[in-house]
Every structure is written in C-alpha cells, then in structure tokens.
SERO-4910 file (N, C-alpha, C, O; in steps of 0.05 Angstrom, whole numbers):
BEGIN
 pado doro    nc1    nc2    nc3   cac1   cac2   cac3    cc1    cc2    cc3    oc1    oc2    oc3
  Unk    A   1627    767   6338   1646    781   6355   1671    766   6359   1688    771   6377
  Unk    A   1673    748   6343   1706    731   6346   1713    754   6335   1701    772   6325
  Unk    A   1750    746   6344   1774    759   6333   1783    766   6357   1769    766   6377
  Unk    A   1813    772   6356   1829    774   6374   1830    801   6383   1832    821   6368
  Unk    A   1829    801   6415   1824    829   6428   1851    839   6433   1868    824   6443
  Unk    A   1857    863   6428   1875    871   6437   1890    875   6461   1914    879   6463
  Unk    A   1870    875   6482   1872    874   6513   1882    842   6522   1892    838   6544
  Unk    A   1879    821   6501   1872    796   6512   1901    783   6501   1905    783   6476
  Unk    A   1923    771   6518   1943    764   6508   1936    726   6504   1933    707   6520
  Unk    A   1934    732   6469   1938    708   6449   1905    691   6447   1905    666   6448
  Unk    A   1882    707   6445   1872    697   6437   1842    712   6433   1839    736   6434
  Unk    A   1819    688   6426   1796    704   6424   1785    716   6453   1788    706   6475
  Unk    A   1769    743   6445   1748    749   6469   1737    730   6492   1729    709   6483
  Unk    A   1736    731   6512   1731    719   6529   1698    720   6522   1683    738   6514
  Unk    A   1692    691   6529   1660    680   6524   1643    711   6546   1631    730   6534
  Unk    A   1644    711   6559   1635    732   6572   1627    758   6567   1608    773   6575
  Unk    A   1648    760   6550   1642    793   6540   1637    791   6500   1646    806   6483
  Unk    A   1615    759   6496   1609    762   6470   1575    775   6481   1560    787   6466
  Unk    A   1567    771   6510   1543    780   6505   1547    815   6524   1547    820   6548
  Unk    A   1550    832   6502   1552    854   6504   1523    872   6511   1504    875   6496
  Unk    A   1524    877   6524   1489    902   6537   1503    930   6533   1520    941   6548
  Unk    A   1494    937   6515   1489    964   6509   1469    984   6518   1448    982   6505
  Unk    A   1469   1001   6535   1445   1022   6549   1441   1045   6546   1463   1055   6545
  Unk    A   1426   1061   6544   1422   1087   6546   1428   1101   6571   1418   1094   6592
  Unk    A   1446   1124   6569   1468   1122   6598   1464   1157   6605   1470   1175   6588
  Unk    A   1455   1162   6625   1457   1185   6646   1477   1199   6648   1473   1222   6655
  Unk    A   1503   1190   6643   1531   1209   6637   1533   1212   6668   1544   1234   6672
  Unk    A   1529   1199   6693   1530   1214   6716   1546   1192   6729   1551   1196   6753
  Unk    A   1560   1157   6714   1581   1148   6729   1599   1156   6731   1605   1166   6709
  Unk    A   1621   1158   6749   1655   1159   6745   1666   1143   6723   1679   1153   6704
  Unk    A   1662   1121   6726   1660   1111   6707   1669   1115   6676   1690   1112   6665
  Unk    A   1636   1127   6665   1638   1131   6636   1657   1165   6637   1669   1173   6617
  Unk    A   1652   1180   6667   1667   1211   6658   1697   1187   6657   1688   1167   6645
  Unk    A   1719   1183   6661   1734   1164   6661   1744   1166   6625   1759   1182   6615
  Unk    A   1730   1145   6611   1714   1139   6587   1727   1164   6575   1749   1167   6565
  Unk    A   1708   1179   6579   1703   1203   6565   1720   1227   6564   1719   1245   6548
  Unk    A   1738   1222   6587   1770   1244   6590   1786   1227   6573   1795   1238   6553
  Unk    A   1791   1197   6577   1806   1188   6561   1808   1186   6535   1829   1182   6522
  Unk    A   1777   1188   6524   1768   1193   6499   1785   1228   6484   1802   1228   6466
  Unk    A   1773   1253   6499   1787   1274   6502   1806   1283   6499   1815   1300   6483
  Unk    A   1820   1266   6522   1859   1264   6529   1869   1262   6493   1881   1279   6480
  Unk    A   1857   1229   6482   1866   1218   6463   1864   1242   6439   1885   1247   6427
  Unk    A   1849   1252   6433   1835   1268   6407   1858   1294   6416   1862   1307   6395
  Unk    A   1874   1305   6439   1876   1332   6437   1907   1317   6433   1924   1333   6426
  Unk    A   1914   1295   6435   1939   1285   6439   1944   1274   6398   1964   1270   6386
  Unk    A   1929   1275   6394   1930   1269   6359   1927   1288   6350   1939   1286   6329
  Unk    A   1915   1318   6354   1902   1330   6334   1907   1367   6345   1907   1371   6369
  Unk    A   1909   1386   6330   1917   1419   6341   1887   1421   6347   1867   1414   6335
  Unk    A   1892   1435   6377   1863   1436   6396   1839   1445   6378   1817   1435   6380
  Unk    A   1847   1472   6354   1825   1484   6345   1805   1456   6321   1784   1461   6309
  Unk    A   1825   1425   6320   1809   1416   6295   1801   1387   6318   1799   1363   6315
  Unk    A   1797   1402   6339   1781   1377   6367   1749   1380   6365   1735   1399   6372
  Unk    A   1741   1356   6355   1706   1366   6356   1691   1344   6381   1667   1342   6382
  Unk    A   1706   1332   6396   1699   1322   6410   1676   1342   6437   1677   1366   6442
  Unk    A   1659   1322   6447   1652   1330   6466   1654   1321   6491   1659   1298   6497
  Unk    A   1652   1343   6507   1653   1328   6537   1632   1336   6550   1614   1349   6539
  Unk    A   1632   1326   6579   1606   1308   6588   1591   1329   6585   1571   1323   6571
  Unk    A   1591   1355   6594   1559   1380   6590   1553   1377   6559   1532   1368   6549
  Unk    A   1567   1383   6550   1557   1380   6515   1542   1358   6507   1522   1362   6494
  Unk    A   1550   1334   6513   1539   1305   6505   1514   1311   6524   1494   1301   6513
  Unk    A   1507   1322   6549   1480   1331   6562   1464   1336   6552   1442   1333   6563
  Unk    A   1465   1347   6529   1449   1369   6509   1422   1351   6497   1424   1330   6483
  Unk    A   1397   1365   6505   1370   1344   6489   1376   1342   6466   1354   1341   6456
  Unk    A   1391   1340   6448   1391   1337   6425   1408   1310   6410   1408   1301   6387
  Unk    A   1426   1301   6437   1443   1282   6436   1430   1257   6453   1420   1263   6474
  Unk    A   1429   1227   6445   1424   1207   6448   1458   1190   6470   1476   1182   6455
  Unk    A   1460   1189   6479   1484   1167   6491   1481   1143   6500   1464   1139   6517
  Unk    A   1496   1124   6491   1500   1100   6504   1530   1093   6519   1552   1104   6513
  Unk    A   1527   1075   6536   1551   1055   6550   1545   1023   6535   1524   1012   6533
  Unk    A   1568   1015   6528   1572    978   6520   1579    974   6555   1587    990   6572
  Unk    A   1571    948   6557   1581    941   6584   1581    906   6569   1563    895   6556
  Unk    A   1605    895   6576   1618    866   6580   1616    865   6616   1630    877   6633
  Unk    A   1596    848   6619   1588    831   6633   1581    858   6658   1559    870   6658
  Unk    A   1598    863   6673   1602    890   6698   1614    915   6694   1613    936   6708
  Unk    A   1633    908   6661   1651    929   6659   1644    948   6636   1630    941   6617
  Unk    A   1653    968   6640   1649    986   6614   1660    987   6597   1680   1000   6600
  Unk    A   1655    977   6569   1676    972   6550   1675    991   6534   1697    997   6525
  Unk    A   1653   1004   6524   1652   1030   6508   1629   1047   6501   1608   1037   6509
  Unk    A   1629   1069   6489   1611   1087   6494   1610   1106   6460   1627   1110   6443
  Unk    A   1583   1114   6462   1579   1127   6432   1554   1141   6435   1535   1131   6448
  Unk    A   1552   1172   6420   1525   1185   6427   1520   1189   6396   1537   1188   6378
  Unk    A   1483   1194   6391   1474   1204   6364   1471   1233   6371   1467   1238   6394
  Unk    A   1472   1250   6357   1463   1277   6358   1443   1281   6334   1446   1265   6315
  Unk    A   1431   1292   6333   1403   1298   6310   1414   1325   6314   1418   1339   6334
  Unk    A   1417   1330   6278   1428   1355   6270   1394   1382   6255   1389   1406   6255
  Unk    A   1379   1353   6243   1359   1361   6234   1346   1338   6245   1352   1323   6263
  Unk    A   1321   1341   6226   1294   1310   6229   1312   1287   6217   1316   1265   6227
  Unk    A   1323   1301   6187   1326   1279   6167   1360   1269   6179   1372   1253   6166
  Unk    A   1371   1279   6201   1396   1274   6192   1422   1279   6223   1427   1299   6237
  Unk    A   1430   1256   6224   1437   1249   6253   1469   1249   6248   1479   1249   6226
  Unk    A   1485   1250   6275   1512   1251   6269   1521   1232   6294   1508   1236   6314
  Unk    A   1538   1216   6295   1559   1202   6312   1582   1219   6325   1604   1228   6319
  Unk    A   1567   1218   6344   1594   1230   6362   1607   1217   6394   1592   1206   6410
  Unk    A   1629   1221   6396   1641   1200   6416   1641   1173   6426   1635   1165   6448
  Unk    A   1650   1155   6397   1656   1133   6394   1671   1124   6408   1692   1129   6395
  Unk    A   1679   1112   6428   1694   1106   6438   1702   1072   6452   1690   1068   6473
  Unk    A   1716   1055   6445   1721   1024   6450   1746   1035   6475   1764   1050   6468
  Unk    A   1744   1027   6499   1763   1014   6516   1783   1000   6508   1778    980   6496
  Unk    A   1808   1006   6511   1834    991   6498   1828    962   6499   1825    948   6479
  Unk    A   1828    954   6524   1822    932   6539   1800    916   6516   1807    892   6514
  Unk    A   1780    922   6501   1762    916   6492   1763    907   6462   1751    889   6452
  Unk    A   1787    929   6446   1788    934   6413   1782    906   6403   1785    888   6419
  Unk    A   1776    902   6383   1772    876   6364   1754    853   6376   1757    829   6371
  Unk    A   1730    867   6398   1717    844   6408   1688    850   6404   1670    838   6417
  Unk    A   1683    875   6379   1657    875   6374   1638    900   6381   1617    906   6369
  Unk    A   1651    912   6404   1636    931   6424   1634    951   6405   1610    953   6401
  Unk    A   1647    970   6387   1644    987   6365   1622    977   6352   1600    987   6358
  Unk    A   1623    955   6330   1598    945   6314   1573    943   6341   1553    956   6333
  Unk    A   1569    933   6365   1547    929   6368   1540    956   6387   1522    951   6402
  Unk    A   1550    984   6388   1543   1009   6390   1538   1021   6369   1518   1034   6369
  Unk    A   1553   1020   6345   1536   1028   6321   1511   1015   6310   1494   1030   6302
  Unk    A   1505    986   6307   1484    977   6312   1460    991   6324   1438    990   6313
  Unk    A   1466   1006   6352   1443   1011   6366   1441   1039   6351   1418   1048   6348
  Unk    A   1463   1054   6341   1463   1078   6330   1441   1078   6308   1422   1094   6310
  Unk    A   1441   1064   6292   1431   1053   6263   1404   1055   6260   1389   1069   6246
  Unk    A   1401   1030   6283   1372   1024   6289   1354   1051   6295   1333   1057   6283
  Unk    A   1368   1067   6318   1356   1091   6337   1360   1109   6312   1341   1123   6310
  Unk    A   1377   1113   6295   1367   1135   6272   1345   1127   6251   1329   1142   6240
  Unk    A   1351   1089   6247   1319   1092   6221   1298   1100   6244   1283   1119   6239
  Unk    A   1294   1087   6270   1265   1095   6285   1256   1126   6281   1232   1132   6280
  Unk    A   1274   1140   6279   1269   1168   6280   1269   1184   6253   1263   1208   6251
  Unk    A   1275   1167   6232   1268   1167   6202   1294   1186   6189   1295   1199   6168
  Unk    A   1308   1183   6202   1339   1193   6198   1340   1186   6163   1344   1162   6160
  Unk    A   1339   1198   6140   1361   1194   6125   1388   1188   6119   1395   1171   6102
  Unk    A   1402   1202   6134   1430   1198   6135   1441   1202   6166   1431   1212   6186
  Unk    A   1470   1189   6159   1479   1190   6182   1508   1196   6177   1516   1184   6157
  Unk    A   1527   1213   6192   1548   1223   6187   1561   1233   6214   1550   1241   6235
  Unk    A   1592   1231   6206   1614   1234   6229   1628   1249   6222   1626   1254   6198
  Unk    A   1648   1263   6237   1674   1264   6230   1695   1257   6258   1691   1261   6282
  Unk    A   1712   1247   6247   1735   1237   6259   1762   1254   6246   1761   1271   6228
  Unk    A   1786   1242   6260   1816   1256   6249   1819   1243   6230   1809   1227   6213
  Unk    A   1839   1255   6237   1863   1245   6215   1887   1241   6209   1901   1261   6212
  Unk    A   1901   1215   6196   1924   1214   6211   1929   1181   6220   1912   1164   6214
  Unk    A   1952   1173   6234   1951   1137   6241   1937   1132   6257   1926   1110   6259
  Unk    A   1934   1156   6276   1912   1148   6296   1893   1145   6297   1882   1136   6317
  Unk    A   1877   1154   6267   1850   1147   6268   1844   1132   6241   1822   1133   6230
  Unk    A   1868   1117   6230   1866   1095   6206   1848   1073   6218   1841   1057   6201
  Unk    A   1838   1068   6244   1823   1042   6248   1797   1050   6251   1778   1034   6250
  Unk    A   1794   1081   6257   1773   1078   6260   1757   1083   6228   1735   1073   6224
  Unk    A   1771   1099   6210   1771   1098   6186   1765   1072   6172   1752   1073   6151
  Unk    A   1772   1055   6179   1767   1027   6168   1745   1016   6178   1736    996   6166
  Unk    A   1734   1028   6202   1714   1014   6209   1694   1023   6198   1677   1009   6189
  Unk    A   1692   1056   6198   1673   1066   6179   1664   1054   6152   1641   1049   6145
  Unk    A   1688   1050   6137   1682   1044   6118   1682   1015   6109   1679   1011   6085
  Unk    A   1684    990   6130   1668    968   6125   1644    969   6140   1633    949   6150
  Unk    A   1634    993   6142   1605    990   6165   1585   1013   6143   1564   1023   6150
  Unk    A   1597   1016   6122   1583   1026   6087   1578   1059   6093   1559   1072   6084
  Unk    A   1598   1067   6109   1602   1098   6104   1628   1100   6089   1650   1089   6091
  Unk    A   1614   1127   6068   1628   1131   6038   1645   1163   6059   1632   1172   6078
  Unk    A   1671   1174   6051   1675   1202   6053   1666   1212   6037   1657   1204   6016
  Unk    A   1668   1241   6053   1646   1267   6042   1653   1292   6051   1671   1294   6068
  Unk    A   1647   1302   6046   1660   1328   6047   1649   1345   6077   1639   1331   6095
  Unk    A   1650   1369   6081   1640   1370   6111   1613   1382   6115   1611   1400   6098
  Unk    A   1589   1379   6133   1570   1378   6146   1563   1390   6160   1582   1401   6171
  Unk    A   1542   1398   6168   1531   1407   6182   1559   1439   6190   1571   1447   6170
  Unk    A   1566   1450   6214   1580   1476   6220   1604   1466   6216   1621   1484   6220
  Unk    A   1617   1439   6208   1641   1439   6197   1651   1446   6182   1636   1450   6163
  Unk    A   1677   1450   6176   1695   1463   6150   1716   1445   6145   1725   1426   6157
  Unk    A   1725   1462   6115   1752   1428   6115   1779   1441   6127   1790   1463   6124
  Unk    A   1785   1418   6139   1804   1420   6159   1818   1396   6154   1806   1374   6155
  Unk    A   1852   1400   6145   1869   1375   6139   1866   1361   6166   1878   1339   6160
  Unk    A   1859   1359   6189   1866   1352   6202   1837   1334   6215   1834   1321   6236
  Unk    A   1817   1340   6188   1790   1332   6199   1781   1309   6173   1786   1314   6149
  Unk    A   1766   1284   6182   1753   1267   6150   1728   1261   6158   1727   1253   6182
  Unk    A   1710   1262   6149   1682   1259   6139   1672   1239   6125   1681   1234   6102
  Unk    A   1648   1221   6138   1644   1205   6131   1608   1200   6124   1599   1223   6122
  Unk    A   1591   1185   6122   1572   1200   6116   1559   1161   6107   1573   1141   6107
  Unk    A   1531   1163   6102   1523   1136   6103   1486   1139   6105   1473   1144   6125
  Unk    A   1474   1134   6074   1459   1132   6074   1431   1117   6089   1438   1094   6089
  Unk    A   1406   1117   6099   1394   1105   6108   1372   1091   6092   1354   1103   6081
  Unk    A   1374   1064   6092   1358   1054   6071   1335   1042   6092   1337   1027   6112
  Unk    A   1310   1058   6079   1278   1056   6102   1268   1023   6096   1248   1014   6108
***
C-alpha cells in the first residue's frame, strides 16, 4: 500500500491507514449514503444520464448484491458491491475510493475481498462496466493491472460509446 496519496500533500500514506478493515456494510450510515451520492453526482457529471449504470442506495439493497465499506482507522475511505448475475458469474458495482484516499491501496484491498467472495461462491468470472472517457482512464488502469481483459457487453448491457467492459477470469 505505499505510494503517494493524493489527499496527502508530498508524501506516502499515513502508517495508519496501511491497516485498512474492510466490512460488510448495512448501507444505513450517513456516512457511506454520503459515499454513494458522491459516487452518483460523479458518474452523471462524466457521462449522458441514459449510459449511468450506477446504483443507488435501494438498488445496492437488493439480495442479490454483496456491499462493502474500507475504513482507515475511523474513517471511510471507500466502498464496492458484488452483484451475482448468475451462479457462475458476478459483476462489480460501485467502486468507489474517497478522494482523500486515491493511491493508498483501498481500491486493491476491496477488490481483494471482491475476488475472494466470488471464488467462495464458485464464481467463474467476474465483470464490470465503467465509462468512458479521462474520467475513468484510472480506473481503467486499475482494471487492467488487476488482470481484467475488455469485452464486449454482459449481462442486459449494450454497446454504448459511452460505456467499457471489462471482464476477468476465475482461476479455482
């Protein structure tokens, strides 16, 4: 979890927030709703409303969706849900790092828990979609040093210039 946080002027992460707790989260703090508008705000502020696949908090409710909160030390640094589309085959939705947080790990160690919680459940694959565009070139990069290949679209999506697909085998 070295590297320089973007919240943090001129240097590495604060020792504090290398030991990151990740939880399975109730959706019912101010808090993570907080999180989760700003998450929202961000996606309708990049992208024409009809190519927004984000969810908000009743949707992410749904038994079919898994959610977590990262928390650095007291604070909430970021948040990410699995959805199970089938048995074999799970999707990432509402990734989200705290500005305050970028480049200190909290992304990798929420997908981590993503990973894990799809082989337990014998997930084959695992797949996203995100934008497209400058605003979502990092997260694009993260996908794809974290060994998701693009792909074309999934599950009730369609192609949409304004939508990329990413996709990532599960090796049992």
């Amino acid at each position: 979890m070295q590297g320089a946080c973007k919240g943090m002027s001129g240097g590495s992460c604060p020792a504090r927030w290398r030991m990151i707790r990740v939880a399975e989260d109730d959706l019912r703090g101010a808090e993570i709703a907080l999180l989760l508008q700003e998450h929202l705000d961000s996606m309708f502020a990049n992208s024409p409303p009809e190519s927004v696949h984000a969810l908000d908090l009743d949707q992410l409710r749904r038994p079919e969706i898994t959610f977590w909160s990262a928390w650095a030390g007291d604070a909430l640094a970021g948040c990410a849900a699995l959805k199970q589309l089938d048995p074999r085959h799970g999707e990432i939705k509402s990734m989200r790092t705290r500005q305050a947080y970028l480049r200190c790990g909290i992304g990798a160690k929420l997908l981590e828990t993503i990973l894990q919680t799809a082989r337990d459940r014998g997930y084959e694959r695992l797949s996203l979609e995100t934008g497209s565009g400058p605003a979502f070139e990092a997260a694009h990069g993260f996908y794809k040093r974290h060994k998701f290949e693009e792909c074309g679209p999934f599950a009730a999506y369609v192609d949409d210039p304004f939508s990329r697909f990413f996709t990532r085998r599960l090796i049992r």
